[in-house]
DRENGU-967065 format. One record per atom (N, C-alpha, C, O): residue in three letters; atom name; x, y, z. Coordinates in pm, whole numbers, plus 50000, padded with zeros to 5 digits. Last residue first. Layout:
N
@residuo->ALA, atomo->CA, x->X, y->Y, z->Z
...
// end
This chain:
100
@residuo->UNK, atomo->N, x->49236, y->53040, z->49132
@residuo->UNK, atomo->CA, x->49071, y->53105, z->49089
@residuo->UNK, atomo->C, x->49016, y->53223, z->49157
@residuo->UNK, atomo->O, x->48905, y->53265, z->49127
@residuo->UNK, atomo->N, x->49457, y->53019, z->49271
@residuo->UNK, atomo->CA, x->49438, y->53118, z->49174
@residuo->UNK, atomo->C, x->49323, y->53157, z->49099
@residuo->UNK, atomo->O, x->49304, y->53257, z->49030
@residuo->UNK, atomo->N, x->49384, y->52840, z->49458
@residuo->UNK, atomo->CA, x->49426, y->52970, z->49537
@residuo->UNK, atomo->C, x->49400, y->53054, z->49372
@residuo->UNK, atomo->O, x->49321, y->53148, z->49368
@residuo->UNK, atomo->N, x->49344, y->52594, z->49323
@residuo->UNK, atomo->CA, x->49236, y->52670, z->49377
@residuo->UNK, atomo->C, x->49186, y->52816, z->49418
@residuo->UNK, atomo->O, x->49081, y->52880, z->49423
@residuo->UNK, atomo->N, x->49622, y->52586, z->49245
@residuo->UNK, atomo->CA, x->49532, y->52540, z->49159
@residuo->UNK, atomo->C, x->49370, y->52605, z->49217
@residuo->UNK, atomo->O, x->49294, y->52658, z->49136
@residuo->UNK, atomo->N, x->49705, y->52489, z->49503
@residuo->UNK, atomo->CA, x->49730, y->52599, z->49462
@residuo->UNK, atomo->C, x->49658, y->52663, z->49368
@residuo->UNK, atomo->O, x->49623, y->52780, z->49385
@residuo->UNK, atomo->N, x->49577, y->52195, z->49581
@residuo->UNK, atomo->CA, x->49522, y->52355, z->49648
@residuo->UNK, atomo->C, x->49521, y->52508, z->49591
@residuo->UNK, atomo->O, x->49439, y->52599, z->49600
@residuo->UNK, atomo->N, x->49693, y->52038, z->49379
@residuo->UNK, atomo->CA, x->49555, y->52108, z->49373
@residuo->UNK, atomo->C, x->49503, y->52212, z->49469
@residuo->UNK, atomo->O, x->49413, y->52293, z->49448
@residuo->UNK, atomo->N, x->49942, y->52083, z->49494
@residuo->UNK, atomo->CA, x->49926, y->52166, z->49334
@residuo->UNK, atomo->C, x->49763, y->52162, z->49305
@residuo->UNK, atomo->O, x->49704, y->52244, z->49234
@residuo->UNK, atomo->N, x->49963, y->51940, z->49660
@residuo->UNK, atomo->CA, x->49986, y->52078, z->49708
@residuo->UNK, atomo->C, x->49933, y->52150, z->49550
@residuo->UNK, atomo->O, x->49894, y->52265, z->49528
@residuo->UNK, atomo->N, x->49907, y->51658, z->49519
@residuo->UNK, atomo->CA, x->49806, y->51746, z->49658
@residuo->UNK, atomo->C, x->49841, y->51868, z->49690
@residuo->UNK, atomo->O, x->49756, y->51930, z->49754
@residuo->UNK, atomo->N, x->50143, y->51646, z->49338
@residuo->UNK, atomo->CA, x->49974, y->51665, z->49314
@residuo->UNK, atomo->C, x->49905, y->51698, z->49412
@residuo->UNK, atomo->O, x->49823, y->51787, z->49387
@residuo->UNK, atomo->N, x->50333, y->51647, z->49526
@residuo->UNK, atomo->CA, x->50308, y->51742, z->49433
@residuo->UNK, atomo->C, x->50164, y->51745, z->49388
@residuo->UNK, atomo->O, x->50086, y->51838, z->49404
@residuo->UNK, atomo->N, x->50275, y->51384, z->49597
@residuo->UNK, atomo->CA, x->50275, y->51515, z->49735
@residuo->UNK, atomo->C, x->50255, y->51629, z->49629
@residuo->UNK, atomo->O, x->50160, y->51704, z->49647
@residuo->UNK, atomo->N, x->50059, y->51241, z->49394
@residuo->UNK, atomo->CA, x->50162, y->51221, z->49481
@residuo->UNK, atomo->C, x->50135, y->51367, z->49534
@residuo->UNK, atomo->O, x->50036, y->51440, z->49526
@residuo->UNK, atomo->N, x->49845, y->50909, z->49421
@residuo->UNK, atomo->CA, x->49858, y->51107, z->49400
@residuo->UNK, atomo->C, x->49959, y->51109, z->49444
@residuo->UNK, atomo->O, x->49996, y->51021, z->49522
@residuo->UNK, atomo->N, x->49697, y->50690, z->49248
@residuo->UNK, atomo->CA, x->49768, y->50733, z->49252
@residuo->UNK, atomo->C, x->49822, y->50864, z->49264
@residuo->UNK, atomo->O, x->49847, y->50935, z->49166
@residuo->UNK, atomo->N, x->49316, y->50625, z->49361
@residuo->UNK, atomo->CA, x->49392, y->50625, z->49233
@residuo->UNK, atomo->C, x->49575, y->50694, z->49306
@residuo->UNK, atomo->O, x->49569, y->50746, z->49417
@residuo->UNK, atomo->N, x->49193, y->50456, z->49567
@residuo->UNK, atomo->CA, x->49109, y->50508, z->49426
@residuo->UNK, atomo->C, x->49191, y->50554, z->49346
@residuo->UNK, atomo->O, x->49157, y->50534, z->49229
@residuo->UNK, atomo->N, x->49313, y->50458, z->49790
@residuo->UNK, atomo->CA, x->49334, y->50275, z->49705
@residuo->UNK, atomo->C, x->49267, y->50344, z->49555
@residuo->UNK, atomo->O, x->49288, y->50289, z->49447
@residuo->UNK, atomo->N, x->49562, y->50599, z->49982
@residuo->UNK, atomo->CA, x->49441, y->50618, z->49912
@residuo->UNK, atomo->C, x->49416, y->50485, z->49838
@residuo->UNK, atomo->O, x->49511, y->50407, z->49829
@residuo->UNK, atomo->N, x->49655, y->50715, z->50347
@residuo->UNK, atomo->CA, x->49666, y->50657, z->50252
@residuo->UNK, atomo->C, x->49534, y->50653, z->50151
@residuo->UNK, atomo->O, x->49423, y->50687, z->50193
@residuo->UNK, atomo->N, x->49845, y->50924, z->50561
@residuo->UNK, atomo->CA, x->49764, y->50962, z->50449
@residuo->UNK, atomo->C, x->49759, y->50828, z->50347
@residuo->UNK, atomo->O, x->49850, y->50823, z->50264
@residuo->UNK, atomo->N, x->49940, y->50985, z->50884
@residuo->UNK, atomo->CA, x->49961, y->50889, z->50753
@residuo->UNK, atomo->C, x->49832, y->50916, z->50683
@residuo->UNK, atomo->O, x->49725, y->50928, z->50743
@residuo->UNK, atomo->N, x->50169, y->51216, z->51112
@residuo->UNK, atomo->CA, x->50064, y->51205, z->51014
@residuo->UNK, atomo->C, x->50073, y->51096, z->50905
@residuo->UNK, atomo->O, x->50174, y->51090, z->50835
@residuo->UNK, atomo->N, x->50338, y->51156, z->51368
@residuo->UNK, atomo->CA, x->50294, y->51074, z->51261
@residuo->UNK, atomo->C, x->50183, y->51119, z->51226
@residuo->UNK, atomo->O, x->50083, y->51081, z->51288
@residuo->UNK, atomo->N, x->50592, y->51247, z->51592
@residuo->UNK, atomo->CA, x->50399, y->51283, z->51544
@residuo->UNK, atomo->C, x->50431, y->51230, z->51414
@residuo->UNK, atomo->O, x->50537, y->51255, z->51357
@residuo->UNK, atomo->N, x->50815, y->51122, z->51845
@residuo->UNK, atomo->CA, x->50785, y->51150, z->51693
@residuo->UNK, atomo->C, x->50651, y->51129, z->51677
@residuo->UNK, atomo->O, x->50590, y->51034, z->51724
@residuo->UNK, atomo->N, x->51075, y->51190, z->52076
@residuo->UNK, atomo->CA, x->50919, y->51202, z->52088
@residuo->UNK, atomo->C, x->50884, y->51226, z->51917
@residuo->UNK, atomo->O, x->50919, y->51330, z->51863
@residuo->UNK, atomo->N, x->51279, y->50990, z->52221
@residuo->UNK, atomo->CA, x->51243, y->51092, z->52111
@residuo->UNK, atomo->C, x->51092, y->51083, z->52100
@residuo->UNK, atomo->O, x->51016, y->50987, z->52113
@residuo->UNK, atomo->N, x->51604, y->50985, z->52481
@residuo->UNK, atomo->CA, x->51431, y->50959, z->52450
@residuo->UNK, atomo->C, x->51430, y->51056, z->52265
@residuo->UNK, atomo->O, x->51510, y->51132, z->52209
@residuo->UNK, atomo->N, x->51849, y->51025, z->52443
@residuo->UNK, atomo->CA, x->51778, y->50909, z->52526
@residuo->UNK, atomo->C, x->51637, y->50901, z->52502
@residuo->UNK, atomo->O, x->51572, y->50797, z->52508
@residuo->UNK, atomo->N, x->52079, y->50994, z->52148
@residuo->UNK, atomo->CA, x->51972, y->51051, z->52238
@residuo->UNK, atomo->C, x->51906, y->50969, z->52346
@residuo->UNK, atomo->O, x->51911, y->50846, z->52337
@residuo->UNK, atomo->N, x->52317, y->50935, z->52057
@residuo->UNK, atomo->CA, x->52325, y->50984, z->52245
@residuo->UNK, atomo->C, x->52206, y->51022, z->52274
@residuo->UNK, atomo->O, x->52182, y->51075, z->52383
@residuo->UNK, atomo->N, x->52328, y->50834, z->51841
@residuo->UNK, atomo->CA, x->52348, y->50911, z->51831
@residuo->UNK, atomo->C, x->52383, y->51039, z->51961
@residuo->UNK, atomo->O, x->52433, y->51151, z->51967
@residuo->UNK, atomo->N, x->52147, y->50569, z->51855
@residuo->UNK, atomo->CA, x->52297, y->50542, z->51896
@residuo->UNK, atomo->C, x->52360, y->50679, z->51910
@residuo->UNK, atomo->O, x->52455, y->50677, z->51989
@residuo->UNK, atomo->N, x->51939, y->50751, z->51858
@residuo->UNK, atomo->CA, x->51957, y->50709, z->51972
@residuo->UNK, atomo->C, x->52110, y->50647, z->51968
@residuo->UNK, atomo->O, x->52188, y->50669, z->52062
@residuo->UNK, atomo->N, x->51930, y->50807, z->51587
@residuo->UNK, atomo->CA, x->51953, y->50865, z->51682
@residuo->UNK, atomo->C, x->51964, y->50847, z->51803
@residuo->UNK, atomo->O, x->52008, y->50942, z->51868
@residuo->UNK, atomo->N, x->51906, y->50465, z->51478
@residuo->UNK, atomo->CA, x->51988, y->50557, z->51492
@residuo->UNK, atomo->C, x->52018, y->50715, z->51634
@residuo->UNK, atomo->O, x->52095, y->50719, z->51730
@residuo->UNK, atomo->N, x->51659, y->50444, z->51527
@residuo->UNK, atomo->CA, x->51709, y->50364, z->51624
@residuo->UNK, atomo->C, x->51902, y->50456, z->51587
@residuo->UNK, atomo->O, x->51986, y->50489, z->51670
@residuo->UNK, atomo->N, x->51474, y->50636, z->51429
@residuo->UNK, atomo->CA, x->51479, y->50581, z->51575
@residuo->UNK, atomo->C, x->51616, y->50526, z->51628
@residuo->UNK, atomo->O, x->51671, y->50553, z->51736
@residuo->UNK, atomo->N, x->51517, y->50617, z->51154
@residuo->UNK, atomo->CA, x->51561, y->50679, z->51165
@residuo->UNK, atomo->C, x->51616, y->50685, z->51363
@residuo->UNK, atomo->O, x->51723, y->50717, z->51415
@residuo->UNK, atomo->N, x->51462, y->50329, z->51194
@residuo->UNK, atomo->CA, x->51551, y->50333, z->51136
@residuo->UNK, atomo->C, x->51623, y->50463, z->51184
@residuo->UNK, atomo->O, x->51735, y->50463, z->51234
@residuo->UNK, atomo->N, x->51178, y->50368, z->51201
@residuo->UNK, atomo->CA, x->51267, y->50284, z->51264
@residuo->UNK, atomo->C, x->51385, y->50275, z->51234
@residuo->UNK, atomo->O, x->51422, y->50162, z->51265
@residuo->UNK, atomo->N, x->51184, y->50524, z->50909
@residuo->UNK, atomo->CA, x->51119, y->50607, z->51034
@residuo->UNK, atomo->C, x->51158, y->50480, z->51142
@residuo->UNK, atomo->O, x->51198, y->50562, z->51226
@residuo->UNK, atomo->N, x->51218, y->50311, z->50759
@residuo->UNK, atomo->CA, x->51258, y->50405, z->50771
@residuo->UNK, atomo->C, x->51246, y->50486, z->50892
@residuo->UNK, atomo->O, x->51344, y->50489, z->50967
@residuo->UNK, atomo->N, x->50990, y->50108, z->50786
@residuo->UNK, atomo->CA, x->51123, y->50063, z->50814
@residuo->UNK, atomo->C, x->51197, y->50209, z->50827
@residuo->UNK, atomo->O, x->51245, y->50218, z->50940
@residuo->UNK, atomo->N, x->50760, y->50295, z->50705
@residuo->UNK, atomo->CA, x->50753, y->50282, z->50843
@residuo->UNK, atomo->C, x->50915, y->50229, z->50877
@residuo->UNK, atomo->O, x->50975, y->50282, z->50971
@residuo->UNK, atomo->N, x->50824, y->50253, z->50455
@residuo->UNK, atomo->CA, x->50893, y->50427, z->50457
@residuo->UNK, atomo->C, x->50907, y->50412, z->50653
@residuo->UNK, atomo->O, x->50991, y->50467, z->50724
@residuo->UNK, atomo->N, x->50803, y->50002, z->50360
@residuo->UNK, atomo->CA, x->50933, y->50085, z->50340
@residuo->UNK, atomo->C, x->50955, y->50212, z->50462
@residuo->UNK, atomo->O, x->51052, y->50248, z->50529
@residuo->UNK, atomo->N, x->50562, y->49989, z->50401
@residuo->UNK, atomo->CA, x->50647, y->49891, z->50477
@residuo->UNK, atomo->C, x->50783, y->49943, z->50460
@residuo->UNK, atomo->O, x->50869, y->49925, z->50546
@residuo->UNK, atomo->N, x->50390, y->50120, z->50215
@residuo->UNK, atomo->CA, x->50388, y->50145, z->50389
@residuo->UNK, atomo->C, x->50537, y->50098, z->50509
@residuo->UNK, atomo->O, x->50585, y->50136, z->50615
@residuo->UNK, atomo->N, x->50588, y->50290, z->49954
@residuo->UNK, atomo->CA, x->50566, y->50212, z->50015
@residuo->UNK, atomo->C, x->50533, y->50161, z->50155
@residuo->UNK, atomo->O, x->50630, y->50152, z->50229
@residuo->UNK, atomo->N, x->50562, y->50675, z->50000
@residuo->UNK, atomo->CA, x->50684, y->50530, z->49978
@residuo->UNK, atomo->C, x->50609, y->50419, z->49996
@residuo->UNK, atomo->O, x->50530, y->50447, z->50086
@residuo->UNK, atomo->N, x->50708, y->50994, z->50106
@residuo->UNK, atomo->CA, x->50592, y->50929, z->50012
@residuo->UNK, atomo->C, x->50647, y->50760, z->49986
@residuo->UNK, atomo->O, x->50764, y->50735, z->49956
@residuo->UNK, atomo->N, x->50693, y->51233, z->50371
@residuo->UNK, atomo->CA, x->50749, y->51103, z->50301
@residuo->UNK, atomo->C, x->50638, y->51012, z->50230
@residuo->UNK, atomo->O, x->50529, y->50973, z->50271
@residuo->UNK, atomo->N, x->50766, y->51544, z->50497
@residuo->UNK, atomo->CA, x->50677, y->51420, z->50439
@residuo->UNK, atomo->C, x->50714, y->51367, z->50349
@residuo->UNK, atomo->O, x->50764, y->51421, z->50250
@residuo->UNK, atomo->N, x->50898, y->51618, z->50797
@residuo->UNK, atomo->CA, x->50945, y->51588, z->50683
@residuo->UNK, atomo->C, x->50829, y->51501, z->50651
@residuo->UNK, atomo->O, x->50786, y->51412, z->50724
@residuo->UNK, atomo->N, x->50924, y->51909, z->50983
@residuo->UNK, atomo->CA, x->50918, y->51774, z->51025
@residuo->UNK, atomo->C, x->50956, y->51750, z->50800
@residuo->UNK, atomo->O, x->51007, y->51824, z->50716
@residuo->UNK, atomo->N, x->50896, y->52162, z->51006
@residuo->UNK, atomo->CA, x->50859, y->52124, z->51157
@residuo->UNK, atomo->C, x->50835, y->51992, z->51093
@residuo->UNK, atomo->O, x->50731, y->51938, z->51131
@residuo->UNK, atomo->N, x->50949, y->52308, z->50763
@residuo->UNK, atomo->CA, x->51022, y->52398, z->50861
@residuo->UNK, atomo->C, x->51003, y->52321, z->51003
@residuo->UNK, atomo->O, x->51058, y->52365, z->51104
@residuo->UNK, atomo->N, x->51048, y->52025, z->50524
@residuo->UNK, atomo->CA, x->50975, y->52150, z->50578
@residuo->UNK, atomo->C, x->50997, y->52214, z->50716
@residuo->UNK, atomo->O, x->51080, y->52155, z->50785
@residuo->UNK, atomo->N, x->51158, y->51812, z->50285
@residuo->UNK, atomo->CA, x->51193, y->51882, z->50441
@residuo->UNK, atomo->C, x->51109, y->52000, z->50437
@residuo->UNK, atomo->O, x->51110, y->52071, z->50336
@residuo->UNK, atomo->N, x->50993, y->51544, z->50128
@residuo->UNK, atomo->CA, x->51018, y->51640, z->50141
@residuo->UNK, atomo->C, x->51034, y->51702, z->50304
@residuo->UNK, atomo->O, x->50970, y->51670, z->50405
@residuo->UNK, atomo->N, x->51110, y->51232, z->49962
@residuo->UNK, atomo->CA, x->51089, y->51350, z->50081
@residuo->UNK, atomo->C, x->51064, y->51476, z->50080
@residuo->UNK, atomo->O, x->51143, y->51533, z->50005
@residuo->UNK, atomo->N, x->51097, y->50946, z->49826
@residuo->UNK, atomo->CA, x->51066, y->51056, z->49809
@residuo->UNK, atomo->C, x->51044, y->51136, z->49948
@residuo->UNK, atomo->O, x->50964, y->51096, z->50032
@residuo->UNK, atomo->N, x->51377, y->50668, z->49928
@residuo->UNK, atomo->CA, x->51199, y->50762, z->49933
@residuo->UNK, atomo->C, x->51195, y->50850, z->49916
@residuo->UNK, atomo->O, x->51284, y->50911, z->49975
@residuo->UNK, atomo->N, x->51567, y->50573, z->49890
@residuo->UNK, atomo->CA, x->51517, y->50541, z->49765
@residuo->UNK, atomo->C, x->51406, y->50636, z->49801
@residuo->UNK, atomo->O, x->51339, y->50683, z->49709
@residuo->UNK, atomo->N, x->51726, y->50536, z->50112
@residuo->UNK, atomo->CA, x->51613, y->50412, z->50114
@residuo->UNK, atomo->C, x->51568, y->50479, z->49951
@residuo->UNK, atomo->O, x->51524, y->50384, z->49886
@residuo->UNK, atomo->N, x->51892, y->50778, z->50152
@residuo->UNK, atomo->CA, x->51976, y->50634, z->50119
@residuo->UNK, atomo->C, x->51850, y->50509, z->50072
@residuo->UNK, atomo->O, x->51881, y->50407, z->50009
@residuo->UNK, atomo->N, x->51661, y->50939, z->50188
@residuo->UNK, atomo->CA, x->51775, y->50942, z->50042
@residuo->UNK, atomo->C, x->51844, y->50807, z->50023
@residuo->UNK, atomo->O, x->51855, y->50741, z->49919
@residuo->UNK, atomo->N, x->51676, y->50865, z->50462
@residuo->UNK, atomo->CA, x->51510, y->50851, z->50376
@residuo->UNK, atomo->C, x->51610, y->50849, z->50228
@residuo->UNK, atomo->O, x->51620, y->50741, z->50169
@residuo->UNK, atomo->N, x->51865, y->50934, z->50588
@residuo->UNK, atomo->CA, x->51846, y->50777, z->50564
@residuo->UNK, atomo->C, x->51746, y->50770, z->50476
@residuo->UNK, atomo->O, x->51730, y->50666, z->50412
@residuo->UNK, atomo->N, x->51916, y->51181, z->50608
@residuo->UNK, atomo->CA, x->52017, y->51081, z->50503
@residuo->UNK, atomo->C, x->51956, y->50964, z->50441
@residuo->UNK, atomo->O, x->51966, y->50910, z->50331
@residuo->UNK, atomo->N, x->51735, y->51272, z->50732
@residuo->UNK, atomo->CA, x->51713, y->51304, z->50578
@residuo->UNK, atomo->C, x->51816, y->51199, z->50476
@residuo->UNK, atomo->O, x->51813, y->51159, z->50360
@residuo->UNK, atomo->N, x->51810, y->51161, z->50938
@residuo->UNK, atomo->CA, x->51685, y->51129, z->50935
@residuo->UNK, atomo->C, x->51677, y->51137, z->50757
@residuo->UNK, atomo->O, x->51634, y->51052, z->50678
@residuo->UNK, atomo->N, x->52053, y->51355, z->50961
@residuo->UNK, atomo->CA, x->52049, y->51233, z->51009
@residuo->UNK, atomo->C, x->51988, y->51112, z->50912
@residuo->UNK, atomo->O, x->52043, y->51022, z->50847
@residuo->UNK, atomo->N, x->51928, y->51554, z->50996
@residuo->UNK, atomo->CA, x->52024, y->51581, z->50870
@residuo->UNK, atomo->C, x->52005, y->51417, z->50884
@residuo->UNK, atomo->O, x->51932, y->51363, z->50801
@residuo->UNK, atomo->N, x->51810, y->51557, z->51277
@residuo->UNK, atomo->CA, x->51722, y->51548, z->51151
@residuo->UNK, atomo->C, x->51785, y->51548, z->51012
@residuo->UNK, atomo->O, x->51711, y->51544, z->50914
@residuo->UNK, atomo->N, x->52044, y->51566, z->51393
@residuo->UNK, atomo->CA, x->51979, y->51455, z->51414
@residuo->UNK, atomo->C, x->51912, y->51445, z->51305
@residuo->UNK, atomo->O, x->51930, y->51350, z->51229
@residuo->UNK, atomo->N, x->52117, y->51836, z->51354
@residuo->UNK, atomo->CA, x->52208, y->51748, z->51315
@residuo->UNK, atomo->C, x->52140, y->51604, z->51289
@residuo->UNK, atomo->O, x->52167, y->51535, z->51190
@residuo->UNK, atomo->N, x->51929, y->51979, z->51473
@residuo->UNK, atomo->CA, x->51938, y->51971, z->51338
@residuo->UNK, atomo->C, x->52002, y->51845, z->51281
@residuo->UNK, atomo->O, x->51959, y->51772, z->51192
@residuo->UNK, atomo->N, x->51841, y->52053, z->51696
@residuo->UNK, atomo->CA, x->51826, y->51936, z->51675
@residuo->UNK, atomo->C, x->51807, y->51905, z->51531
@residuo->UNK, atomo->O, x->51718, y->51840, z->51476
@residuo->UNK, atomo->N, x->51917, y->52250, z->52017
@residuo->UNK, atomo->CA, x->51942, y->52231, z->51864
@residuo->UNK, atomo->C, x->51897, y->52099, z->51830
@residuo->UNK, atomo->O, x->51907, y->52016, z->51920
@residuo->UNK, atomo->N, x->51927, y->52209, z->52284
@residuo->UNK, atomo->CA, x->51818, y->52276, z->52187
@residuo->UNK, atomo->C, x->51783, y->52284, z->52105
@residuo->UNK, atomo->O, x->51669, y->52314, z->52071
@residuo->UNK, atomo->N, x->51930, y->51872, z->52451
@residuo->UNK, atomo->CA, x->52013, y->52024, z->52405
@residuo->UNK, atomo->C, x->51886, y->52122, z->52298
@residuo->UNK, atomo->O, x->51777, y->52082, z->52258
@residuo->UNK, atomo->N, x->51923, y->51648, z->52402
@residuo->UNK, atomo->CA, x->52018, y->51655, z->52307
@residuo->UNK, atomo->C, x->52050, y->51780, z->52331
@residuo->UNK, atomo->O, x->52150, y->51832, z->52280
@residuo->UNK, atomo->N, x->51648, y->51563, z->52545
@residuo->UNK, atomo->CA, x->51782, y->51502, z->52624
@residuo->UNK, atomo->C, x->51886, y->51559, z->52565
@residuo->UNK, atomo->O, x->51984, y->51551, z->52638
@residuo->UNK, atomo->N, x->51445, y->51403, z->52251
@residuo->UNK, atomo->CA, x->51488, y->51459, z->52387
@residuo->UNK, atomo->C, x->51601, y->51464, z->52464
@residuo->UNK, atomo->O, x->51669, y->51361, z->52458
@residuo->UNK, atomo->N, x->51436, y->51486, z->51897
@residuo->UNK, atomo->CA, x->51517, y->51383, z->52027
@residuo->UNK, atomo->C, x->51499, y->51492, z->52153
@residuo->UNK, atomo->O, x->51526, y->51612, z->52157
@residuo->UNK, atomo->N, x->51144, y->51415, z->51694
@residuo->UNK, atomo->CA, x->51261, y->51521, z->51808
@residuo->UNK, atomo->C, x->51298, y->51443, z->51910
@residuo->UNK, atomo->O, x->51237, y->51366, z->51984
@residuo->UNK, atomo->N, x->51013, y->51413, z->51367
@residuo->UNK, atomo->CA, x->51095, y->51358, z->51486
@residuo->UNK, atomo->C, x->51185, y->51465, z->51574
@residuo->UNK, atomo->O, x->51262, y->51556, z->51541
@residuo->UNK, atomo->N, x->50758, y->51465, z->51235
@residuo->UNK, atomo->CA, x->50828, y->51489, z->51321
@residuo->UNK, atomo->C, x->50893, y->51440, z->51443
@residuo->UNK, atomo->O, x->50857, y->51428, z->51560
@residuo->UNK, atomo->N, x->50590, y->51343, z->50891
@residuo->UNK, atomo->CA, x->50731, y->51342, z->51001
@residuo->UNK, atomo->C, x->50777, y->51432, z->51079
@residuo->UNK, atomo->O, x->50851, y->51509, z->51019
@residuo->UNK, atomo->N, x->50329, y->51272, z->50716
@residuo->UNK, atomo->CA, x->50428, y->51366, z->50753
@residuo->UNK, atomo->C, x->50527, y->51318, z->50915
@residuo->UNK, atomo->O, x->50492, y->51264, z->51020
@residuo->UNK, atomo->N, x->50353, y->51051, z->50396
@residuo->UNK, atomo->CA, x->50378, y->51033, z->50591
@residuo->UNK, atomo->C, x->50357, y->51190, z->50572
@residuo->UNK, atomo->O, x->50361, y->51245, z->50462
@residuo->UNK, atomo->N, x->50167, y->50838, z->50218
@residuo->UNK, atomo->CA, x->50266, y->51002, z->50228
@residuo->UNK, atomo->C, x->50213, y->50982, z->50348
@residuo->UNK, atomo->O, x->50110, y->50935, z->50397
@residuo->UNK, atomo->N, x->50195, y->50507, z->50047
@residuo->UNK, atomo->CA, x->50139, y->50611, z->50167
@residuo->UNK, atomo->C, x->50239, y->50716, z->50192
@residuo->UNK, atomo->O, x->50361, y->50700, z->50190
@residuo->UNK, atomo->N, x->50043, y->50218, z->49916
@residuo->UNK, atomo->CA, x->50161, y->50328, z->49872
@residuo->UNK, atomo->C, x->50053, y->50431, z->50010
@residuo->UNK, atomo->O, x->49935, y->50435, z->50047
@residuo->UNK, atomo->N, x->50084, y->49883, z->50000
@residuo->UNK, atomo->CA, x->50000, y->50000, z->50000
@residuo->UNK, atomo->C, x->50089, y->50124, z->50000
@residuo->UNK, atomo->O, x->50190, y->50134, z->50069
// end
């Protein structure tokens, strides 16, 4: 089942900054082949269910070798079976609206 995530992951325990971690996160989604996109409070991911969830465990279990001790991550999942959309197509029909 094909599915667009949105993604926020935050390590607890790391301090204030928490970029490095999420550079991290962005590696691994690039290294898996998944479409991403980074935005200003998390990352949406388009992929296979079983792929993109391995990912997002992935990204887990890393940061934590990384020194975090806890992480607190919000999961938005968006799935459809009636036809094929991707992230571009859902932001491009809003926009698509904004100009009428």
């Amino acid at each position: 089942m094909k599915v667009i995530v949105d993604l926020c992951v935050v390590p607890i325990g790391v301090g204030v900054s928490v970029s490095k971690y999420v550079a991290q996160c962005q590696k691994i989604l690039e290294d898996k082949g998944l479409e991403h996109t980074l935005h200003a409070y998390g990352t949406n991911i388009a992929g296979n269910w079983d792929e993109v969830f391995a990912a997002v465990k992935q990204c887990h279990e890393v940061i934590h070798e990384m020194g975090a001790p806890r992480i607190s991550t919000s999961i938005k999942v968006g799935t459809r079976v009636d036809r094929n959309q991707t992230m571009k197509e859902k932001v491009d029909s809003v926009v698509d609206k904004l100009d009428t």
